[in-house]
N, C-alpha and C positions, 0 to 999 in steps of 0.2 A: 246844296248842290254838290260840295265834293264830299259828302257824305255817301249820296248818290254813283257818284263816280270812284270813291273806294270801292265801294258792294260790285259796283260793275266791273273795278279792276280785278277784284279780288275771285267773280266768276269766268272774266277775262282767265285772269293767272290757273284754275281748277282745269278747266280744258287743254291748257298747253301745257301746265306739269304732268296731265295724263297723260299728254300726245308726244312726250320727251323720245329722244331716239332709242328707238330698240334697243342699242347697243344695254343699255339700263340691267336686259333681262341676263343679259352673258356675263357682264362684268358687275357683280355688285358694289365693288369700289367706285363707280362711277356713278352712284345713285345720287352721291350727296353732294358732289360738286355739281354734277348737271342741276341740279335741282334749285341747289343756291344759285346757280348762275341765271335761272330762268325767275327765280325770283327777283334777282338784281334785274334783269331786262326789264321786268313786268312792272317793277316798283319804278324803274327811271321811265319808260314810258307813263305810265300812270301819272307822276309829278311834274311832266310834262308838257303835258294835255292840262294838267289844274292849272298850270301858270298859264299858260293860252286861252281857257276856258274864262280865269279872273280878268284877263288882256280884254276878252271881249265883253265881259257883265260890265267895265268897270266904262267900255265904252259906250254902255245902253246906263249908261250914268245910276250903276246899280240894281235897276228894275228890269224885268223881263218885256220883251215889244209885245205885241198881241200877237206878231206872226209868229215866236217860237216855241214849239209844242217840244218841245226836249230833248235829251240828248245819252247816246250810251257809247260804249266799247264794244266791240265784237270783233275776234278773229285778231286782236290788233289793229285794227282802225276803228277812227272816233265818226261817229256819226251825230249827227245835229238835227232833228226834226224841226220843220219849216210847216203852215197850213197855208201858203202861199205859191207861187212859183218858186222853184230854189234858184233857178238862174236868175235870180229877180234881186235876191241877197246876197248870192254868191261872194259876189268882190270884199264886200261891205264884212262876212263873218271873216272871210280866208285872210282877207288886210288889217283887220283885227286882231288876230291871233298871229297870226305874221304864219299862216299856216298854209299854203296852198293845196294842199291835201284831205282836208276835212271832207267829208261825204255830208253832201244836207239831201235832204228825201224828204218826199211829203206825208206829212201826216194831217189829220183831220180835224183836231182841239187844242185850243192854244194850253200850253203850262198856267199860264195863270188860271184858267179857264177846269181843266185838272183839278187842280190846285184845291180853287173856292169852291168846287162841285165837292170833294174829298172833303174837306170841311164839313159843309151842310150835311153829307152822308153820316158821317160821325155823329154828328149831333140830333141827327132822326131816330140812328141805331141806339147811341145812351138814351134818349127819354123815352124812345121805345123800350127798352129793358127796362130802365128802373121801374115804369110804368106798369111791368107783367108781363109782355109780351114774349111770349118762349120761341120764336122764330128771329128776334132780332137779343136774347140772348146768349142763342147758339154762334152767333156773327163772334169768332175770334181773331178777325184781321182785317184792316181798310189799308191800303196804300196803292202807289200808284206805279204801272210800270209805263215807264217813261219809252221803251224799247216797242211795246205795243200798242202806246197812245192809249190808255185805259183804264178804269178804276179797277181794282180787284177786291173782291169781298169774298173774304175766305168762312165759309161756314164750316161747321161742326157738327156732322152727321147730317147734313141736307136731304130732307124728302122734298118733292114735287110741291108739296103745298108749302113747306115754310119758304123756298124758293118763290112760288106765285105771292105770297103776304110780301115776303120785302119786295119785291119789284110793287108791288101796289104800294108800299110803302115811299118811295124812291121814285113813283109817277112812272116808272118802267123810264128809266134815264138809260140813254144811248149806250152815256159811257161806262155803266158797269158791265163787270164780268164776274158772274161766280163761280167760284172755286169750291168745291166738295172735298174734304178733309176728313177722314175718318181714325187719324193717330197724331192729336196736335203736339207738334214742340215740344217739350217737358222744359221749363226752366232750372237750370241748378242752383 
């Protein structure tokens, strides 16, 4: 989870180092102090939210409840997905974190729930590959955005049919989402 919550800080931080004040473009001395200074913002909020975020796992004695489908940053606020009422947990997450501030919203599948489905997906995609299958070969990414409640299956060069094979593959599961990619990552 604060794996999760660096990646989200660290997209957090990419949209407000671009949105830094105009002045940036007049004065180029000012590029690198603003810059660093929105990094130090972004990093203390970030380490801020982990310690609040560990406040409340550590209050669900470790494990995730079934009602909570996940959690991200945006814009500078921490958001908490709830598949329940949020006014139902409210107290319980915000007196936890000692945070009154927290946005809980609903979402539709619990993180655990996520979670063991992202699993199982894994595990149909490799034995379907190793198997021969050229439709769950082209499959070059599974994880989960926590922000959109959803599996993502990033494919590599997706046509119509190898699309229709994994969804039969996968029972047509609610929670995936495919992704069409036609220039994967290059590792260095």
């Amino acid at each position: 989870m604060k794996k999760l919550l660096t990646v989200l800080f660290l997209v957090c931080f990419i949209f407000t180092a671009c949105s830094v004040n105009a002045d940036i473009k007049t004065d180029p001395t000012n590029v690198s102090s603003t810059f660093e200074s929105a990094i130090e913002a972004d990093l203390a909020y970030s380490e801020m939210i982990n310690q609040q975020f560990d406040k409340l796992v550590e209050h669900w004695n470790g494990s995730y409840p079934d009602y909570y489908c996940g959690c991200y940053i945006d814009n500078g606020n921490f958001f908490i997905l709830v598949n329940c009422d949020p006014d139902e947990v409210k107290e319980e997450i915000c007196s936890s974190m000692g945070n009154p501030d927290v946005n809980i919203l609903k979402a539709k599948y619990s993180y655990n729930d996520l979670m063991n489905n992202q699993k199982q997906i894994e595990d149909i995609i490799f034995e379907q590959s190793k198997s021969g299958n050229e439709a769950a070969k082209k499959v070059i990414g599974i994880g989960t955005s926590e922000k959109d409640n959803i599996i993502d299956i990033e494919v590599l060069n997706m046509t119509d049919e190898d699309k229709a094979e994994l969804q039969e593959l996968l029972s047509n599961n609610e929670m995936i989402r495919f992704i069409n990619t036609d220039d994967p990552v290059e590792e260095i």
